[in-house]
N, C-alpha and C positions, 0 to 999 in steps of 0.2 A: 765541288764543295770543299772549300779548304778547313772551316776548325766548325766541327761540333760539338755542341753542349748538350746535354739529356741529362734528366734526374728522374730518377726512380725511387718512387715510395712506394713503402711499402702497405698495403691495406687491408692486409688479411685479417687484422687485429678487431678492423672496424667493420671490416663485412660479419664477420662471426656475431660482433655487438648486433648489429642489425638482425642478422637471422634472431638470435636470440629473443632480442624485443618483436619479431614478427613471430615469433612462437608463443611467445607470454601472450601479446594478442588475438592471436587464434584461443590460445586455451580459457582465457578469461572470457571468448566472444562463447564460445563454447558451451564452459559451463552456464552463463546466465542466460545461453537461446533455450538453454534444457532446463528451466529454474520456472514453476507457474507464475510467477509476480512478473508485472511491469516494471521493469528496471530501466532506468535513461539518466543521462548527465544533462545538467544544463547549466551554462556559464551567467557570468552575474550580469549579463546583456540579456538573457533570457532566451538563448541559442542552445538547440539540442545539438550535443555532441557525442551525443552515446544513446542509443534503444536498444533494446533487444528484441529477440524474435519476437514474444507474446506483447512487449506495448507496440510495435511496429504493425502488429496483424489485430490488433485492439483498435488501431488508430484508423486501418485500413490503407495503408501508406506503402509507399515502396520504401527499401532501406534507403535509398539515395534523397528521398523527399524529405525524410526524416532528422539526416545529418545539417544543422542550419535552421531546419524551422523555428522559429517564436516562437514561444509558450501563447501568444496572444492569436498568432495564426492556427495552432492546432486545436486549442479548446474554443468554444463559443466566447462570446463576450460575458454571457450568464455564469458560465462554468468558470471563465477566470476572472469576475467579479468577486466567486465565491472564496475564489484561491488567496486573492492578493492580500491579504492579512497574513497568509501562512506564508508564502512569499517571500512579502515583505521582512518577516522575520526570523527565517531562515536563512537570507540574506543577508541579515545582522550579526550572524552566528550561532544563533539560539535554534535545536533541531527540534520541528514541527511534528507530531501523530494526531491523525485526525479522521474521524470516518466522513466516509460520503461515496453517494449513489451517483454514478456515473448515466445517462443516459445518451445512445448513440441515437445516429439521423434514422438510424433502421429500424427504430424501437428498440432494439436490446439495453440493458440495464442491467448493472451489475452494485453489489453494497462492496465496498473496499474496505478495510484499513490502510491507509496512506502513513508514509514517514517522508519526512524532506531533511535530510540530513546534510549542514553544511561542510563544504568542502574549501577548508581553512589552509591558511599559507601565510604564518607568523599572528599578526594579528587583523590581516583582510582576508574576506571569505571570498575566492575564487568562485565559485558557483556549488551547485548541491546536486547531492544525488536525490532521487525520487524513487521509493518501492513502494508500489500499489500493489496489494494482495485480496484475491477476490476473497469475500466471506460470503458470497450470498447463500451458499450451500447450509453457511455455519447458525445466518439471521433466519435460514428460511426454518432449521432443527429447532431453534429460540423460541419463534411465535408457534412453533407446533405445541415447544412445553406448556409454552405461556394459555394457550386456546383450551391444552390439555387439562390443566391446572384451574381454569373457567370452568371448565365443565365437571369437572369434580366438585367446587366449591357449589356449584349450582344445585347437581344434586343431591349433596349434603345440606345444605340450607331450605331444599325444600323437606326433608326428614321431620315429622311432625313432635319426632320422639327427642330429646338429648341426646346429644352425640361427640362423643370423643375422641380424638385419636392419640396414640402413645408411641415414645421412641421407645430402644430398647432397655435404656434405663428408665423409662416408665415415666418420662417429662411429659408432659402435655404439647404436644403440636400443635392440634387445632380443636376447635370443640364450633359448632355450628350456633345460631343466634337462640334456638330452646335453649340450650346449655346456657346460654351466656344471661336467659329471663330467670328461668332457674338458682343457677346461681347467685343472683343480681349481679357478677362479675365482671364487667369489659374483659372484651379479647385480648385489645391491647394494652 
């Protein structure tokens, strides 16, 4: 071997870059697997590029099935009939909230609050983020009041006598249908 040439660069600057961006993604992947909401990205092709643990194990999916699937492959036709309005316009830039009951192949069924929040880059939206938060715990406290509230008004209405109730500045709450013949007064 008569003339050698060799260059050496140096890379230490850019492996460090990297560790670092592979750190920010563990801990980002981190906190939103320990987060109860369905968290995912999906690009304006409608490609998930991001779930986390709970929409990954909601969906019944492996991680790896998840990274790439359609929004049009993992929901039913029905369920992204109901979507593509919000979609649609979330895609536009404008961020979507919206309730709705999710129903799996296995019967389970869940009431959400949803947000679709777009993820912009100047004045075109790259794709949106998606957090689904279960409330069904919250709908199920709701129709308890609401049932509970039924059945108060019931048997105050069947009371043969006049009936009022008071807050503690002494307003009138409710008064039942005697009070209301009584009185000649409407409730409302």
């Amino acid at each position: 071997i008569k003339d050698m040439v060799s260059n050496f660069i140096d890379i230490s600057d850019r492996k460090l870059i990297q560790e670092k961006i592979a750190e920010s993604e563990r801990f980002i992947k981190t906190i939103t697997d320990n987060l109860p909401a369905m968290i995912s990205y999906w690009d304006a092709g409608l490609h998930c590029l991001f779930a986390n643990k709970t929409c990954i194990e909601w969906f019944e999916k492996q991680p790896a099935e998840m990274l790439g699937i359609g929004k049009t492959e993992l929901l039913s036709e029905s369920e992204f009939n109901l979507r593509e309005d919000h979609i649609r316009q979330v895609l536009k830039g404008k961020a979507q909230r919206f309730e709705h009951t999710f129903h799996r192949e296995d019967g389970k069924v869940i009431n959400t609050d949803t947000q679709y929040l777009p993820d912009k880059e100047g004045s075109s939206v790259k794709g949106f983020y998606s957090l689904i938060y279960d409330v069904t715990e919250v709908k199920k406290a709701e129709l308890a009041g609401i049932r509970a509230l039924e059945e108060r008004n019931t048997i105050l209405e069947s009371i043969d006598d006049a009936f009022f109730a008071v807050d503690k500045d002494w307003v009138v709450t409710y008064w039942n249908n005697t009070a209301e013949e009584v009185l000649k007064t409407p409730k409302a």
